[in-house]
PDB file of N, CA, C and O in Angstrom:
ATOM      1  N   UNK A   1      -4.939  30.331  51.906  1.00  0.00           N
ATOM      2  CA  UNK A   1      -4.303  29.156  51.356  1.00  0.00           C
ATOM      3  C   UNK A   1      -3.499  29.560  50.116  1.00  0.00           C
ATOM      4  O   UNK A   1      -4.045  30.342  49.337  1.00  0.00           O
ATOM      5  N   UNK A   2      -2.005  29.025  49.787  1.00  0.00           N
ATOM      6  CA  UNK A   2      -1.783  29.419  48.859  1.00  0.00           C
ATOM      7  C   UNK A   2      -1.915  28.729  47.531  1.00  0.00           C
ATOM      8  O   UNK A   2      -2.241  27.555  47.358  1.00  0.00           O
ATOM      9  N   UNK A   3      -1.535  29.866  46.370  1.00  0.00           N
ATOM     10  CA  UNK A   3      -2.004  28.850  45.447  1.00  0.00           C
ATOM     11  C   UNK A   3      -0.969  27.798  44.621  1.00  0.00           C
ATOM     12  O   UNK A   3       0.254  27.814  44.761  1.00  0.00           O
ATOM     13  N   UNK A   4      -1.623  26.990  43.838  1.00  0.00           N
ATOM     14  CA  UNK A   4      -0.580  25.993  43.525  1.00  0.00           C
ATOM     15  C   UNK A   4       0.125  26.281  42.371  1.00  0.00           C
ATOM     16  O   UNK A   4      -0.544  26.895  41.539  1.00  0.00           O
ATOM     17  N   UNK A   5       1.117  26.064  42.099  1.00  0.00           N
ATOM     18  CA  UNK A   5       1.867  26.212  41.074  1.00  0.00           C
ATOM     19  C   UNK A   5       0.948  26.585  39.873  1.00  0.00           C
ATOM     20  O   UNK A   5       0.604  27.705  39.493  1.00  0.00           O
ATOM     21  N   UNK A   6       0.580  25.120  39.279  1.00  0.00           N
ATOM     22  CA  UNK A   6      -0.677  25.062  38.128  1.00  0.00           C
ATOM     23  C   UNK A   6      -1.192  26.425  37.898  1.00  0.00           C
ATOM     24  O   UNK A   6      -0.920  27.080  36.892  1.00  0.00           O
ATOM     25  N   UNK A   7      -2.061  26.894  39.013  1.00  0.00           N
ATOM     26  CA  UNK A   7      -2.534  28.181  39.261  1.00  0.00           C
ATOM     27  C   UNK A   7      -2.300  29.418  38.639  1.00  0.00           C
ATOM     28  O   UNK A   7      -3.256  30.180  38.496  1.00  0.00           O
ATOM     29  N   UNK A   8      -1.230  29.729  38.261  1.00  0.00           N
ATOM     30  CA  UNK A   8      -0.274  30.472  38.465  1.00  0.00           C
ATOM     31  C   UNK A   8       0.348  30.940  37.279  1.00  0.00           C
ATOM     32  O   UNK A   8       0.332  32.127  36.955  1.00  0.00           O
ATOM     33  N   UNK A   9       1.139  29.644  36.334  1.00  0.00           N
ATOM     34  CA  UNK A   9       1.637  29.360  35.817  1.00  0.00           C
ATOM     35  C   UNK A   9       1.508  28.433  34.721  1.00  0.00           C
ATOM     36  O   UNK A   9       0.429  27.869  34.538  1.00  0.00           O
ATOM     37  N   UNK A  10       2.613  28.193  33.890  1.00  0.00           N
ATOM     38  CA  UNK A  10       2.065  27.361  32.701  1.00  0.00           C
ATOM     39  C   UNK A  10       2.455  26.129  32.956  1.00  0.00           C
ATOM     40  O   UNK A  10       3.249  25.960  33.881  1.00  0.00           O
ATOM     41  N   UNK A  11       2.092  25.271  32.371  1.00  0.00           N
ATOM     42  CA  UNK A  11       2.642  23.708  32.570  1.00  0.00           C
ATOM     43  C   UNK A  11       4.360  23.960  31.660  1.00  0.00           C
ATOM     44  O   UNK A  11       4.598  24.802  30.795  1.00  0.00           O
ATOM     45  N   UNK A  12       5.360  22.873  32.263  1.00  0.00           N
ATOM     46  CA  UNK A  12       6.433  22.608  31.462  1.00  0.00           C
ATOM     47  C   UNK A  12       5.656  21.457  30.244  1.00  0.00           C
ATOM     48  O   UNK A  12       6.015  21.517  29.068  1.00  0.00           O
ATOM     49  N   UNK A  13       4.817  20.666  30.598  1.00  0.00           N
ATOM     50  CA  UNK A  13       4.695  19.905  29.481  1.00  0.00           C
ATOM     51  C   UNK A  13       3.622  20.494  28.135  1.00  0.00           C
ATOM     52  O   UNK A  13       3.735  19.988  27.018  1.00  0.00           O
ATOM     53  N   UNK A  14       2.776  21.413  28.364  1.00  0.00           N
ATOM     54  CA  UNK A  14       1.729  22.556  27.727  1.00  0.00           C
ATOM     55  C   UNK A  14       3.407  23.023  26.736  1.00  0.00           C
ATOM     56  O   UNK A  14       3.821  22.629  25.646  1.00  0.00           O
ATOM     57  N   UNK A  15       3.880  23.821  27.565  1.00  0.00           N
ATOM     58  CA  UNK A  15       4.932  24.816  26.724  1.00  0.00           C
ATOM     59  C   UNK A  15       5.519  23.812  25.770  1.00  0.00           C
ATOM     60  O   UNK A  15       5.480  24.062  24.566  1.00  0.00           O
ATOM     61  N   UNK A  16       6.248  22.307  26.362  1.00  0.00           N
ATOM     62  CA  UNK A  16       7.232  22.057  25.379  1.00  0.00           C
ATOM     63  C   UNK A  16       6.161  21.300  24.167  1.00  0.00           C
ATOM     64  O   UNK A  16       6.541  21.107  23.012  1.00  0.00           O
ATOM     65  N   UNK A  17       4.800  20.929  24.662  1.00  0.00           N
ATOM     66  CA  UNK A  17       4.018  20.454  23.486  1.00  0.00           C
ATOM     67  C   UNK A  17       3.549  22.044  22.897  1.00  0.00           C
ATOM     68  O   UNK A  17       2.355  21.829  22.685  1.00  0.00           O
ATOM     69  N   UNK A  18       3.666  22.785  22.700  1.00  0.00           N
ATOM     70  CA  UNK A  18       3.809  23.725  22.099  1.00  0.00           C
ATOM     71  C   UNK A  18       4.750  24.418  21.201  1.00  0.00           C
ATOM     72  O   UNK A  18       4.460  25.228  20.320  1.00  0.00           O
ATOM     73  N   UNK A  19       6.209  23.882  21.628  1.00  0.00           N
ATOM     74  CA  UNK A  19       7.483  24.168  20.974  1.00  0.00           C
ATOM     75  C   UNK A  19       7.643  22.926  19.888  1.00  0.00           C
ATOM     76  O   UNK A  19       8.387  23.172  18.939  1.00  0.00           O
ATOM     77  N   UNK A  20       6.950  21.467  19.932  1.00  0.00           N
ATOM     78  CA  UNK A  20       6.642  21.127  19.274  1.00  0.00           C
ATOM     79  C   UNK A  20       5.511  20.745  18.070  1.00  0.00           C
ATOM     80  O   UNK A  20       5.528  19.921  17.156  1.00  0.00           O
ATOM     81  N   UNK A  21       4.516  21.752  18.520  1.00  0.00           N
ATOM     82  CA  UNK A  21       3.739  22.124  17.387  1.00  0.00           C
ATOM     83  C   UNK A  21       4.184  23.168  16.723  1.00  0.00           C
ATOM     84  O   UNK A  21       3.542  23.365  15.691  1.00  0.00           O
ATOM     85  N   UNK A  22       5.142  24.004  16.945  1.00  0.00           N
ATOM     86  CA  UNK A  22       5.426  25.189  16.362  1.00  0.00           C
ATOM     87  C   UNK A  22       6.817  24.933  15.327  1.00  0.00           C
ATOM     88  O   UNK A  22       7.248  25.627  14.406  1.00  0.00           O
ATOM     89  N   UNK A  23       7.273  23.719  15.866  1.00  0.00           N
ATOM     90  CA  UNK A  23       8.653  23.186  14.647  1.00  0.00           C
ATOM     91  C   UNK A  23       7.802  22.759  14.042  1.00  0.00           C
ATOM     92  O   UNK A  23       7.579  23.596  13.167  1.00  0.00           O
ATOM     93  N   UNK A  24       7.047  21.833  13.919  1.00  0.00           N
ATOM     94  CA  UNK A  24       5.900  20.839  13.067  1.00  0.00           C
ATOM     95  C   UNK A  24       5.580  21.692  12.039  1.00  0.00           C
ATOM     96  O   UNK A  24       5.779  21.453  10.848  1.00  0.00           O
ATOM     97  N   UNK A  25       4.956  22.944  12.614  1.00  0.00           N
ATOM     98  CA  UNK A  25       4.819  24.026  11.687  1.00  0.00           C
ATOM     99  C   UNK A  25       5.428  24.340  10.645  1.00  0.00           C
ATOM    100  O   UNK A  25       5.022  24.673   9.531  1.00  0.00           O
ATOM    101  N   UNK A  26       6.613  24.190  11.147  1.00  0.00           N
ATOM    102  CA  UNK A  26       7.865  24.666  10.015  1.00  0.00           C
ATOM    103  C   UNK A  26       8.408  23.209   8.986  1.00  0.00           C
ATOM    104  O   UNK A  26       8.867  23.261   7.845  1.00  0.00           O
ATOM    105  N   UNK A  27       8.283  22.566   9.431  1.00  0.00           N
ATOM    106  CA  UNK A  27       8.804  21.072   8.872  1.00  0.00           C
ATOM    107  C   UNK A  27       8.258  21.071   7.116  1.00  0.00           C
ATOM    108  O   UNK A  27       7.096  21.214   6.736  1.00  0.00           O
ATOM    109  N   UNK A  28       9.354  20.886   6.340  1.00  0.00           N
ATOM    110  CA  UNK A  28       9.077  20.336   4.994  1.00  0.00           C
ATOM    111  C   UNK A  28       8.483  19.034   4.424  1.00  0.00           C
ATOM    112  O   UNK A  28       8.059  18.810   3.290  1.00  0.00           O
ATOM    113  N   UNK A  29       8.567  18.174   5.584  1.00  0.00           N
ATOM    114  CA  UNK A  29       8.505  16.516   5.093  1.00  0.00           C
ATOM    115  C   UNK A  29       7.230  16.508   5.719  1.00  0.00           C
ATOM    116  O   UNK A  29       7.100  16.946   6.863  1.00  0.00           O
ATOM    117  N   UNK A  30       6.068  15.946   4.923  1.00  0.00           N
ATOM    118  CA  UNK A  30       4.571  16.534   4.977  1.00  0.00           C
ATOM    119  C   UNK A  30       4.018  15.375   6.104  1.00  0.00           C
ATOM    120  O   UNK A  30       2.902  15.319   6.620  1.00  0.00           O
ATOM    121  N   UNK A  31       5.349  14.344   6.332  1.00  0.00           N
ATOM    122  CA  UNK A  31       4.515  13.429   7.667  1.00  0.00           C
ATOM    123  C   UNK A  31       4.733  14.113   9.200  1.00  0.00           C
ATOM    124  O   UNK A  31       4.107  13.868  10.231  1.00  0.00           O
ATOM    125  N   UNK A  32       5.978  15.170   8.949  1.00  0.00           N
ATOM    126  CA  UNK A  32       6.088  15.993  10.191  1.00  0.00           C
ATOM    127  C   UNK A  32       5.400  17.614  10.439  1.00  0.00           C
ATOM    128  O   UNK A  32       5.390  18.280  11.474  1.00  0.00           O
ATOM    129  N   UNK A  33       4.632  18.071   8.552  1.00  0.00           N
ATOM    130  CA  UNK A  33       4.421  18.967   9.271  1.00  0.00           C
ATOM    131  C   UNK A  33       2.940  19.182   9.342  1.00  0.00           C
ATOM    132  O   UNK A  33       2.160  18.639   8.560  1.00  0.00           O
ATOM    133  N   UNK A  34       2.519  20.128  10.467  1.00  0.00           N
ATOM    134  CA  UNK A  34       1.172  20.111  10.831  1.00  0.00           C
ATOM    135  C   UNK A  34       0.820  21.534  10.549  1.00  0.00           C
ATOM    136  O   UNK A  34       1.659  22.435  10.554  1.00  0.00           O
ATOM    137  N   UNK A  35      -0.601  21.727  10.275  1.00  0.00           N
ATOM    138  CA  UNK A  35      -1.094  23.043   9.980  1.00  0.00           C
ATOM    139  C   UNK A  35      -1.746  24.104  11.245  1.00  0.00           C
ATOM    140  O   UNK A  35      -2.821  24.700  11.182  1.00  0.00           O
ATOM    141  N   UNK A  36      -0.864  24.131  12.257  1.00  0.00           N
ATOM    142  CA  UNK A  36      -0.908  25.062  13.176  1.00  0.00           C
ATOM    143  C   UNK A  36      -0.157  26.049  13.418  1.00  0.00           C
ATOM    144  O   UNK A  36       1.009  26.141  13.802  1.00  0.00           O
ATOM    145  N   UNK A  37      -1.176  26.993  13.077  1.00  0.00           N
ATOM    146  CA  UNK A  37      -0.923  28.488  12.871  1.00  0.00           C
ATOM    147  C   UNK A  37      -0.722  29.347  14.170  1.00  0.00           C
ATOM    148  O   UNK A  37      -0.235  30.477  14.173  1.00  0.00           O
ATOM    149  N   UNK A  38      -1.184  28.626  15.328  1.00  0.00           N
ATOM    150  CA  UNK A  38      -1.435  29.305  16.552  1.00  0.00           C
ATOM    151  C   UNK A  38      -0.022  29.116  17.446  1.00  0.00           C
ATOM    152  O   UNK A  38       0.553  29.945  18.151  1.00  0.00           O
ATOM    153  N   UNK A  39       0.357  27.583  17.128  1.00  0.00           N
ATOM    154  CA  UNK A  39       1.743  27.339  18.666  1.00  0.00           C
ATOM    155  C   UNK A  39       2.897  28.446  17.797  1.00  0.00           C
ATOM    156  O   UNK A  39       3.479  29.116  18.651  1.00  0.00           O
ATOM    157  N   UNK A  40       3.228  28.700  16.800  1.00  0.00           N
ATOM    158  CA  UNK A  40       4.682  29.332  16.619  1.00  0.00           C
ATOM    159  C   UNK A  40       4.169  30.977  17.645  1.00  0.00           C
ATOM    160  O   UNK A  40       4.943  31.804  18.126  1.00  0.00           O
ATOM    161  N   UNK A  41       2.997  30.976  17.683  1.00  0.00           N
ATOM    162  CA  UNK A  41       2.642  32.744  17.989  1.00  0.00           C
ATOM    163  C   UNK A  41       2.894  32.806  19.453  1.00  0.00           C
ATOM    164  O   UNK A  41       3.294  33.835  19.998  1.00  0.00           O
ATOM    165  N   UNK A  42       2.635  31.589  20.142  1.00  0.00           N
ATOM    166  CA  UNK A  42       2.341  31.572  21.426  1.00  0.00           C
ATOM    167  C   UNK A  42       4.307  31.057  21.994  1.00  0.00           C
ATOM    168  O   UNK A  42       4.405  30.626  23.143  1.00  0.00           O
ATOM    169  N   UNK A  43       5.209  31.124  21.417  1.00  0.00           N
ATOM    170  CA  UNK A  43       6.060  30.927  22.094  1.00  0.00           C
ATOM    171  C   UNK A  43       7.204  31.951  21.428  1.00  0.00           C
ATOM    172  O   UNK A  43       7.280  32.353  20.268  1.00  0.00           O
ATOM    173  N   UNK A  44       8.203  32.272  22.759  1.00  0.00           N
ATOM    174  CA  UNK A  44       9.059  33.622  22.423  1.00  0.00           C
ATOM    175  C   UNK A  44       9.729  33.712  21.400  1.00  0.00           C
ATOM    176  O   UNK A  44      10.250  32.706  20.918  1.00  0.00           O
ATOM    177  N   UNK A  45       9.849  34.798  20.902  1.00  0.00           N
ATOM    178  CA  UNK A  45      10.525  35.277  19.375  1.00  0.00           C
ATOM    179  C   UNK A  45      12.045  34.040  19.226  1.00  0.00           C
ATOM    180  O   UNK A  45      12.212  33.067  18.491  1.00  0.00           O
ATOM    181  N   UNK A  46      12.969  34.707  20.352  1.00  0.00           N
ATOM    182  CA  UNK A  46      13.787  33.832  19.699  1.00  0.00           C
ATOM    183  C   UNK A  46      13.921  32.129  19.341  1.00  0.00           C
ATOM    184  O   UNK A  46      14.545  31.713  18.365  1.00  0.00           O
ATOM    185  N   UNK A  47      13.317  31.382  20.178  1.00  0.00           N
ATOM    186  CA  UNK A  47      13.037  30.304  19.975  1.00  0.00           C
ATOM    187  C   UNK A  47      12.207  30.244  18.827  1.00  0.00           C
ATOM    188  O   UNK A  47      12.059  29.083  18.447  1.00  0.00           O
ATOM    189  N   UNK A  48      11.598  31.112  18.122  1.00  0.00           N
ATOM    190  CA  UNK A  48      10.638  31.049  17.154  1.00  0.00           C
ATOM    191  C   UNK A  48      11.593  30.671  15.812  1.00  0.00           C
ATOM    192  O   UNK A  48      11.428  29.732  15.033  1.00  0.00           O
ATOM    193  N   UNK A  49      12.817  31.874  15.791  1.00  0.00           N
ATOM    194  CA  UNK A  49      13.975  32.295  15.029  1.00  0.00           C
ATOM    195  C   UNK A  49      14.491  30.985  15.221  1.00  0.00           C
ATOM    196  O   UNK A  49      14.384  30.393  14.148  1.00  0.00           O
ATOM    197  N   UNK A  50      15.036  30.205  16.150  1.00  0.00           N
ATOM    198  CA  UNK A  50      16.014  29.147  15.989  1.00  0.00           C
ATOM    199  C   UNK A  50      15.055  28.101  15.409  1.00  0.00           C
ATOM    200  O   UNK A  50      15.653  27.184  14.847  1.00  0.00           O
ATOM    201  N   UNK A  51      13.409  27.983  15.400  1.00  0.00           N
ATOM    202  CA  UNK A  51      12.903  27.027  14.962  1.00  0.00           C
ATOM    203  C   UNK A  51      13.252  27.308  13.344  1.00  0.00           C
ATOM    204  O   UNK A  51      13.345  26.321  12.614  1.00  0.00           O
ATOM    205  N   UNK A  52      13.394  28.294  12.928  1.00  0.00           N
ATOM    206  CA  UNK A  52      13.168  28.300  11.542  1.00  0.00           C
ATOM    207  C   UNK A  52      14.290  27.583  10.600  1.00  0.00           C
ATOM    208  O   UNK A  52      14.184  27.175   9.443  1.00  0.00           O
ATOM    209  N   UNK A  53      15.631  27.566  11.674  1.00  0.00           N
ATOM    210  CA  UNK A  53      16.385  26.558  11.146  1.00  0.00           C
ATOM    211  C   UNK A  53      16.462  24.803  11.333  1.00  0.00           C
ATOM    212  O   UNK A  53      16.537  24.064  12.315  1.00  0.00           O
ATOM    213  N   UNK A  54      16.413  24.625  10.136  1.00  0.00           N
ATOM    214  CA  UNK A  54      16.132  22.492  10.226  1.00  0.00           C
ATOM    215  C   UNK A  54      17.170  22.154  10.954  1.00  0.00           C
ATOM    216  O   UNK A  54      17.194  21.012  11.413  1.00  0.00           O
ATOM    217  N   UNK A  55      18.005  22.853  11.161  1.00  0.00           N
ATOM    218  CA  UNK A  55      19.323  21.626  11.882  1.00  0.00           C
ATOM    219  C   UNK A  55      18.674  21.995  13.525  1.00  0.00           C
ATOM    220  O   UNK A  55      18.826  20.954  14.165  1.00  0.00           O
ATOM    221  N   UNK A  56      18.105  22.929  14.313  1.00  0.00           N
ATOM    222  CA  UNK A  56      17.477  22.941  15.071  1.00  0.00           C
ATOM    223  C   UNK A  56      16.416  22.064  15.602  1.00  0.00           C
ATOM    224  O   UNK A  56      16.290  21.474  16.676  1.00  0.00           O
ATOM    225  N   UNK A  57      15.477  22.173  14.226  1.00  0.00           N
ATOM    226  CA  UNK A  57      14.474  20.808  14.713  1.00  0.00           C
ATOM    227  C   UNK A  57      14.604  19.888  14.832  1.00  0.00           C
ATOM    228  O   UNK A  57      13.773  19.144  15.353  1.00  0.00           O
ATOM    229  N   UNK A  58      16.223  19.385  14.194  1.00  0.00           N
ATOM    230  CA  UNK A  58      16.619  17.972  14.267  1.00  0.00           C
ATOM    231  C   UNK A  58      17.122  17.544  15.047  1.00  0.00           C
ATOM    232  O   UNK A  58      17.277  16.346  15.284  1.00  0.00           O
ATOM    233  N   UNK A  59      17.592  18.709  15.780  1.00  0.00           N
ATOM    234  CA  UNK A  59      18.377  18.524  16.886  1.00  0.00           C
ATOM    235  C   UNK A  59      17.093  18.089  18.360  1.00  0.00           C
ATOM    236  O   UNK A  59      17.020  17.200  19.209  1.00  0.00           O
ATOM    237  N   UNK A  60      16.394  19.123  18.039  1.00  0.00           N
ATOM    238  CA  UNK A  60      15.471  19.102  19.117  1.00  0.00           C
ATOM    239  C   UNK A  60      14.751  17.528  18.847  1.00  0.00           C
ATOM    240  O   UNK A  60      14.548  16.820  19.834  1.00  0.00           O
ATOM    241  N   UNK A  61      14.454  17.124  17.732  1.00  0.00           N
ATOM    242  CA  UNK A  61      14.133  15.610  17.722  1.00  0.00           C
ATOM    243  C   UNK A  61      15.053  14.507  18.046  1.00  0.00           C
ATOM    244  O   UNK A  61      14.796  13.324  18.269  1.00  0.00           O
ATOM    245  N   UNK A  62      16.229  15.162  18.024  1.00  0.00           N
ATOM    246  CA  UNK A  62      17.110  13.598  18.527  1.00  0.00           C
ATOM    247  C   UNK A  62      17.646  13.716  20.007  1.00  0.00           C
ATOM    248  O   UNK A  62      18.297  12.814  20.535  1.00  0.00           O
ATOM    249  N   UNK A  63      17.307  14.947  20.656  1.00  0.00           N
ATOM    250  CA  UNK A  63      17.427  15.131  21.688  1.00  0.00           C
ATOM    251  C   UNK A  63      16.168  15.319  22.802  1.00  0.00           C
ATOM    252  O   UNK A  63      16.301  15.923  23.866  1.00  0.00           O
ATOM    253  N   UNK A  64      14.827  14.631  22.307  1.00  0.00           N
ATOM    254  CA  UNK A  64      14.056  14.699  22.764  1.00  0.00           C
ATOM    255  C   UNK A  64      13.635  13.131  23.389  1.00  0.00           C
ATOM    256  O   UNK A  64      14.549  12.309  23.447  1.00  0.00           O
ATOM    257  N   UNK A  65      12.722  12.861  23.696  1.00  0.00           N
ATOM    258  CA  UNK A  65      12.370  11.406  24.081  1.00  0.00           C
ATOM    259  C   UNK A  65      12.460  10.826  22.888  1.00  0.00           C
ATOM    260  O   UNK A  65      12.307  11.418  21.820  1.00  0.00           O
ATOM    261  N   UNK A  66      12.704   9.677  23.021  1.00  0.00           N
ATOM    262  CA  UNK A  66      12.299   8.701  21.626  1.00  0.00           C
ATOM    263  C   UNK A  66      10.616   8.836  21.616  1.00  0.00           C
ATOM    264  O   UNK A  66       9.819   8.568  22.514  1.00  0.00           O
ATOM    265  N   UNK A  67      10.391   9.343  20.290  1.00  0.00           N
ATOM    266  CA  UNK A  67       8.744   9.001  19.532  1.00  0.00           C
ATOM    267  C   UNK A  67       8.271  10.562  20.307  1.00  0.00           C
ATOM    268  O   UNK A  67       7.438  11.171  19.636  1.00  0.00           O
ATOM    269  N   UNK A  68       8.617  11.130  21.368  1.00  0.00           N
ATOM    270  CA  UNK A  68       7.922  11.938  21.799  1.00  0.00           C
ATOM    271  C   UNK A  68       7.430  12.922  20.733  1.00  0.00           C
ATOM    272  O   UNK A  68       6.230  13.196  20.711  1.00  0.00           O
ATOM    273  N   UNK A  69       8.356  13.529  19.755  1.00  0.00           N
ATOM    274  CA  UNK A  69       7.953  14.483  18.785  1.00  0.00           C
ATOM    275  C   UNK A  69       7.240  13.897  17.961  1.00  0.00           C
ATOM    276  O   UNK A  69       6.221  14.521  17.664  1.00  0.00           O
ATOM    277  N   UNK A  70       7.416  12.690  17.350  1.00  0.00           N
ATOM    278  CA  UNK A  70       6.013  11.770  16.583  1.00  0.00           C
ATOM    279  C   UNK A  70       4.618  12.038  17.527  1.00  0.00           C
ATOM    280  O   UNK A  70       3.627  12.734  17.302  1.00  0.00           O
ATOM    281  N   UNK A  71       4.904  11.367  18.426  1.00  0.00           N
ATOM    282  CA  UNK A  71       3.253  11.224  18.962  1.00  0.00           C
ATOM    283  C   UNK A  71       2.349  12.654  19.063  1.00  0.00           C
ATOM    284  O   UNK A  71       1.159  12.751  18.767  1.00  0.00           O
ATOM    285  N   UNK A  72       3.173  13.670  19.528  1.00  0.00           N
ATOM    286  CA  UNK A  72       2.896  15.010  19.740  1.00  0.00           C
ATOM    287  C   UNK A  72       1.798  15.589  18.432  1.00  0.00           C
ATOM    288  O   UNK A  72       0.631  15.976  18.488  1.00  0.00           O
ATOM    289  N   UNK A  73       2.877  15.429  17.128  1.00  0.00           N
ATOM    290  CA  UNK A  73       2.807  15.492  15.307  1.00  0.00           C
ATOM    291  C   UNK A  73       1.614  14.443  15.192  1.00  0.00           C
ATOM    292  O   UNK A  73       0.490  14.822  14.863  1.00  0.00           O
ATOM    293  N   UNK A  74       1.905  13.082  15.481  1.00  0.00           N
ATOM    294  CA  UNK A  74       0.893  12.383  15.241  1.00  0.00           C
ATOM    295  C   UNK A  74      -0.629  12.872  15.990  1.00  0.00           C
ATOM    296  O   UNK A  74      -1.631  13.103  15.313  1.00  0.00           O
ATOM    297  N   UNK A  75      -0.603  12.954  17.137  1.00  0.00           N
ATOM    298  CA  UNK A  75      -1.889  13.302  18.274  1.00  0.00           C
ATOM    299  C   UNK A  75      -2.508  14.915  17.244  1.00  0.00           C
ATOM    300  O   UNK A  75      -3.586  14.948  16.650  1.00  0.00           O
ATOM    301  N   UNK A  76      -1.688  15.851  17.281  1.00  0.00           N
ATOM    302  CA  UNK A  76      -1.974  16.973  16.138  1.00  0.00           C
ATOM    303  C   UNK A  76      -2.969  16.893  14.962  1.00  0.00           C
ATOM    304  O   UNK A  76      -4.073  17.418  14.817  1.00  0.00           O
ATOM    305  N   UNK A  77      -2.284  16.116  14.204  1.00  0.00           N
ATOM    306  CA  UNK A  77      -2.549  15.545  12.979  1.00  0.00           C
ATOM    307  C   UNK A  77      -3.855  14.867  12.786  1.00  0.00           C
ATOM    308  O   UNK A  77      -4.566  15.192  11.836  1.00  0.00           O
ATOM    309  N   UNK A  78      -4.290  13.762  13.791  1.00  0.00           N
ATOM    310  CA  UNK A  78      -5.341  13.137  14.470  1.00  0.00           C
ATOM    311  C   UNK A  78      -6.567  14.115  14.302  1.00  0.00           C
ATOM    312  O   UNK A  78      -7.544  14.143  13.555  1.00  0.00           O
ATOM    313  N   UNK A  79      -6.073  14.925  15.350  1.00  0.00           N
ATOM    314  CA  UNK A  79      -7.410  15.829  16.068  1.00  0.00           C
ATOM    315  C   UNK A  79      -7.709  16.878  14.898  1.00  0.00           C
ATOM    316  O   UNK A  79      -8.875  17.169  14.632  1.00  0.00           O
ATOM    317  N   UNK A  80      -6.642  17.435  14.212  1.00  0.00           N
ATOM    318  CA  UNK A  80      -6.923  18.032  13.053  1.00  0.00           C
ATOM    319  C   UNK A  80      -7.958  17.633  12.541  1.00  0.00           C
ATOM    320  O   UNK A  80      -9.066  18.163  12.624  1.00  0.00           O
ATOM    321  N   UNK A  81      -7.490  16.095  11.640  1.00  0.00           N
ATOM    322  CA  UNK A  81      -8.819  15.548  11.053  1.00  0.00           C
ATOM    323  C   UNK A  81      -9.858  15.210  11.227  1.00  0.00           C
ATOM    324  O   UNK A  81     -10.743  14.918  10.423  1.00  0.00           O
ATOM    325  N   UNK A  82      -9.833  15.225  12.775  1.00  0.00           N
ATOM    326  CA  UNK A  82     -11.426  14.595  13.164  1.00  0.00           C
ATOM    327  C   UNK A  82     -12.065  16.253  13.175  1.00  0.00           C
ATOM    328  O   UNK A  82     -13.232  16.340  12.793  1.00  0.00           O
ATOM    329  N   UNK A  83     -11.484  17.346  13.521  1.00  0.00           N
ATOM    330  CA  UNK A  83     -12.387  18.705  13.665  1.00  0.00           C
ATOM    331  C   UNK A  83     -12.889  18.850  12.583  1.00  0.00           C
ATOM    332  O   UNK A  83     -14.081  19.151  12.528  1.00  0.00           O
ATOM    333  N   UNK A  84     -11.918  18.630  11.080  1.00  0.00           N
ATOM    334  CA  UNK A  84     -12.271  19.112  10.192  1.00  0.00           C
ATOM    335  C   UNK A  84     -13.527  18.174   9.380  1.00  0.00           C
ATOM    336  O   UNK A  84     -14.287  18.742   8.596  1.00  0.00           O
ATOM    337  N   UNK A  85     -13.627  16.882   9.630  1.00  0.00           N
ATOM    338  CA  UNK A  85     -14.353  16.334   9.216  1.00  0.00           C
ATOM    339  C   UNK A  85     -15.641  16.384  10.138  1.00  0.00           C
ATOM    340  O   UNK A  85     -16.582  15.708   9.721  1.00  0.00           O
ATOM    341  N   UNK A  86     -15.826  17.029  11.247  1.00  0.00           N
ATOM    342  CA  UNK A  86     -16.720  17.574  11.765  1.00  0.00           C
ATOM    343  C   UNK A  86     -17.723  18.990  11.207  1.00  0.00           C
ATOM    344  O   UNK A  86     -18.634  19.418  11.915  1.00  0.00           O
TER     345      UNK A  86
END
């Protein structure tokens, strides 16, 4: 039987919630940025490089779903605090 995609491979929605924890990362304005150290490592150099410029992330936020990069930042942010207050 073969195997399924999933299997195999990474999710498109895993990666791009990953490309948005890894701008979050970089973000100056302290409601967008989040303290994850792990998504910038896990995605390729150059996309890493274009995150480091703001007109990039802004771009990638106004060209993304509406709220999608909030909820992502927000859901982050969330789970942050509940680990740590664990």
């Amino acid at each position: 039987m073969p195997k399924k995609t999933i299997d195999t491979a990474a999710s498109r929605t895993a990666e791009w919630t990953c490309v948005a924890r890894a701008a979050s990362s970089l973000e100056t304005n302290s409601h967008y940025r989040s303290d994850d150290h792990i998504a910038p490592l896990r995605i390729p150099g150059f996309l890493k490089a274009l995150l480091h410029l703001a007109l990039v992330r802004r771009l990638y936020r106004a060209f993304s779903p509406r709220g999608l990069y909030e909820y992502v930042i927000a859901r982050t942010k969330y789970a942050d605090a509940v680990f740590k207050r664990a």
